[in-house]
C-alpha positions, -999 to 999 in steps of 0.1 A, spaced: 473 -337 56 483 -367 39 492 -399 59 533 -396 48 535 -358 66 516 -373 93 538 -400 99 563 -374 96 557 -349 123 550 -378 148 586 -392 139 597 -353 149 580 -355 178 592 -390 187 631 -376 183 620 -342 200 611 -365 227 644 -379 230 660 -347 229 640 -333 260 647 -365 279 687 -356 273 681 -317 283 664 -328 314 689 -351 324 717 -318 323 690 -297 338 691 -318 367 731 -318 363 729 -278 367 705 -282 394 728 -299 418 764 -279 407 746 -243 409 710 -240 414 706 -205 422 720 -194 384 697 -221 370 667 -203 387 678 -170 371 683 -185 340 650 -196 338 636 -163 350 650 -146 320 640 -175 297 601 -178 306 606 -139 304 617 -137 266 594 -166 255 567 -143 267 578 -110 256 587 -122 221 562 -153 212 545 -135 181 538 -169 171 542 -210 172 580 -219 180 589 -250 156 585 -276 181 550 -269 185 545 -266 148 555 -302 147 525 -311 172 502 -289 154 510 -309 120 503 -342 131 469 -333 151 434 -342 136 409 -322 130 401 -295 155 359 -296 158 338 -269 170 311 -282 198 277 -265 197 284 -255 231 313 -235 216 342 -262 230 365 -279 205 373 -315 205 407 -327 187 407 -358 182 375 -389 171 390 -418 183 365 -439 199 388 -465 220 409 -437 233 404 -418 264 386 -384 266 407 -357 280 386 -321 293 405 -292 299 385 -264 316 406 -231 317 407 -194 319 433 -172 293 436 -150 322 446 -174 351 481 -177 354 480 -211 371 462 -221 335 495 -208 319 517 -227 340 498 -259 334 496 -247 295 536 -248 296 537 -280 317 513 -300 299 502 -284 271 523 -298 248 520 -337 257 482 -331 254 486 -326 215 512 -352 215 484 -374 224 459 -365 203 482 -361 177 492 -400 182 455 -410 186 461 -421 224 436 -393 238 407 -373 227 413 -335 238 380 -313 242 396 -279 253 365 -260 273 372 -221 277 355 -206 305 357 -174 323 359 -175 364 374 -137 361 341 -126 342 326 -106 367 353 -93 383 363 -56 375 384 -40 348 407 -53 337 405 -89 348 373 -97 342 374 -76 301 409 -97 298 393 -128 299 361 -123 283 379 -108 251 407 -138 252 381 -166 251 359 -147 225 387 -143 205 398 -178 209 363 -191 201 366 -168 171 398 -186 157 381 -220 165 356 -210 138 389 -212 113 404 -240 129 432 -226 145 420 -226 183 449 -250 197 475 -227 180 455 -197 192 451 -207 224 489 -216 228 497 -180 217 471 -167 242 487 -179 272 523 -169 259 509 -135 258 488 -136 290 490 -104 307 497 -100 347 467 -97 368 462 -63 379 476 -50 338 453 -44 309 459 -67 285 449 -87 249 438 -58 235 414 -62 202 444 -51 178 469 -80 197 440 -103 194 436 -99 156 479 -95 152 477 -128 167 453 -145 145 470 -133 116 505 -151 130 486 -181 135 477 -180 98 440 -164 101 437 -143 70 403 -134 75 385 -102 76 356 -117 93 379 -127 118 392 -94 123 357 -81 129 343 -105 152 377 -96 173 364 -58 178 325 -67 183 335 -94 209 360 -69 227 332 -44 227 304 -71 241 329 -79 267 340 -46 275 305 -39 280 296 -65 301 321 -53 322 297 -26 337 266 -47 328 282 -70 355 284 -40 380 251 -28 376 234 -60 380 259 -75 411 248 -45 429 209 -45 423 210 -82 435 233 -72 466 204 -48 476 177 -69 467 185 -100 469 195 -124 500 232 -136 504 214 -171 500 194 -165 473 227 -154 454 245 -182 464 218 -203 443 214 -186 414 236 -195 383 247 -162 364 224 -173 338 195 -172 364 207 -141 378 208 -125 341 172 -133 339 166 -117 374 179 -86 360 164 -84 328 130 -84 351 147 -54 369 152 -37 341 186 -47 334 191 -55 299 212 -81 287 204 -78 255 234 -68 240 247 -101 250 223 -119 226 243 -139 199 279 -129 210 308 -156 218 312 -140 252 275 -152 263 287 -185 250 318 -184 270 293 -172 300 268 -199 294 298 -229 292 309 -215 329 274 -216 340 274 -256 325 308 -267 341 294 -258 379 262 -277 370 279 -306 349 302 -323 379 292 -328 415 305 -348 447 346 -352 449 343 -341 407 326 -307 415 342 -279 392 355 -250 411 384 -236 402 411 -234 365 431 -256 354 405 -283 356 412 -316 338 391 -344 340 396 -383 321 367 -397 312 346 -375 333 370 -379 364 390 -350 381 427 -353 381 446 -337 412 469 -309 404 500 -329 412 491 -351 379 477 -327 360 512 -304 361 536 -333 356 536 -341 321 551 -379 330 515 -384 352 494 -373 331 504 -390 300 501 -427 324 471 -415 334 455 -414 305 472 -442 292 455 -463 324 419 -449 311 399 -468 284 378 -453 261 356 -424 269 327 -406 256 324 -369 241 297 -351 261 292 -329 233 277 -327 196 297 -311 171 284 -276 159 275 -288 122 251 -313 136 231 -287 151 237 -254 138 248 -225 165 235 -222 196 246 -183 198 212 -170 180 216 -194 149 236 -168 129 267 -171 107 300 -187 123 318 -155 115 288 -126 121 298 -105 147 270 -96 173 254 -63 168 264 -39 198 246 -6 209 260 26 202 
């Protein structure tokens, strides 16, 4: 994008601004003269946005035109944004976790802002805390973040992942199905083939793991004291079972290992009053942000402004090739019949 369209969309976003200021000030209007219809509007409004977001509205379409380059992190996280006197924001979250939505639609769109203006470095870090709970919670959210590690390969993760939590199915429902997942890369502008086939590999892997998951959380229940399972990472526990006779193997070189192995790395990578433990997680230059400031756009955006200039913990995926068995960005892993 050339610097004039740049300068562009942030002047968009600047009056956009302006314009939400003057909608919250009525908001707050409606709030005091009838509160009860303005909870019913909304209702119906978060309602529609959901049932009819086949793709990017146009005031995110500004955001997504002035935001650098999206990079994909050997650890399969993408980092938007290579300012090096700007703070480093993390965002640790789960398609599948509804709070992760609500902080998507709080938030979400003063993060790109700020990456978008330089003032923050964004490394968005998908992880699964639903994986090894049954269908269909724990399938949901392995297939979402496959899928949205999939897109991040054609640089479209942000605008995937913004679609992904519009579409974000209730708990309890089965939900982004392989076909929604590949309609949805192709309204994001993913006219790829490859894509389309990494989509239905990934579902499968994850689909899969689903009763992988079973199997192997019931061998270690018999086998295996509550203490020692409290120690082990799934990783560790993997490994456990592949001694038992429990192959994992059909994991081998699919995004939903990855996606596995980065929840695995977030428990070990904070510790003390930091620890990772539950989605939304958002950390500034390594430090954990209470929910109160992490779902208040106002907050956050301070917050970051307070924070000098942080540090990527991650090296970009064309410095050192894929970690998922070295193979082609867009191979999809090979699955058993």
């Amino acid at each position: 994008m050339g610097k004039a369209s740049r300068e562009a969309a942030r002047e968009r976003i600047k009056q956009e601004r302006l314009r939400e200021q003057k909608r919250a000030q009525r908001n707050r209007v409606l709030a005091v003269v009838g509160a009860a219809a303005v909870v019913v509007l909304l209702v119906v409004g978060v309602g529609y946005l959901v049932m009819n977001s086949g793709g990017p509205d146009s005031d995110r379409e500004d955001l997504y035109a002035a935001l650098p380059e999206q990079t994909v992190q050997q650890d399969g996280s993408v980092v938007v944004g290579a300012d090096e006197s700007a703070p480093v924001v993390e965002v640790y979250a789960d398609f599948q976790c509804p709070a992760c939505q609500k902080f998507e639609e709080a938030s979400g769109p003063t993060l790109l802002e700020m990456a978008g203006e330089g003032s923050a470095v964004v490394h968005f870090r998908p992880v699964s805390i639903f994986a090894q709970r049954p269908a269909p919670l724990g399938p949901n959210s392995l297939r979402a973040a496959a899928a949205a590690r999939a897109a991040a390969d054609h640089g479209k993760f942000v605008e995937y992942n913004d679609i992904l939590f519009a579409n974000q199915p209730p708990e309890g429902q089965e939900g982004f199905s392989a076909d929604d997942l590949k309609e949805w890369g192709t309204d994001v502008g993913i006219d790829s083939a490859e894509f389309a086939e990494r989509v239905d590999s990934e579902s499968e892997v994850a689909n899969q793991y689903a009763d992988y998951s079973q199997e192997l959380t019931s061998a270690a229940q018999e086998d295996l004291s509550e203490e020692q399972l409290g120690s082990m990472t799934m990783s560790e526990l993997m490994e456990w079972g592949n001694e038992q006779g429990i192959d994992s193997s059909f994991l081998d070189g699919s995004f939903v290992k990855e996606v596995l192995d980065a929840t695995d790395a977030a428990d070990a990578r904070y510790e003390g009053e930091n620890q990772f433990s539950s989605t939304p997680s958002v950390y500034i230059n390594g430090q954990l942000v209470d929910q109160d400031t992490a779902f208040s756009p106002e907050r956050l955006r301070a917050a970051i402004e307070d924070a000098g200039p942080g540090e990527v913990s991650s090296e970009p995926l064309a410095s050192g090739g894929a970690e998922s068995g070295d193979q082609d960005a867009g191979a999809p892993p090979e699955t058993e019949e």
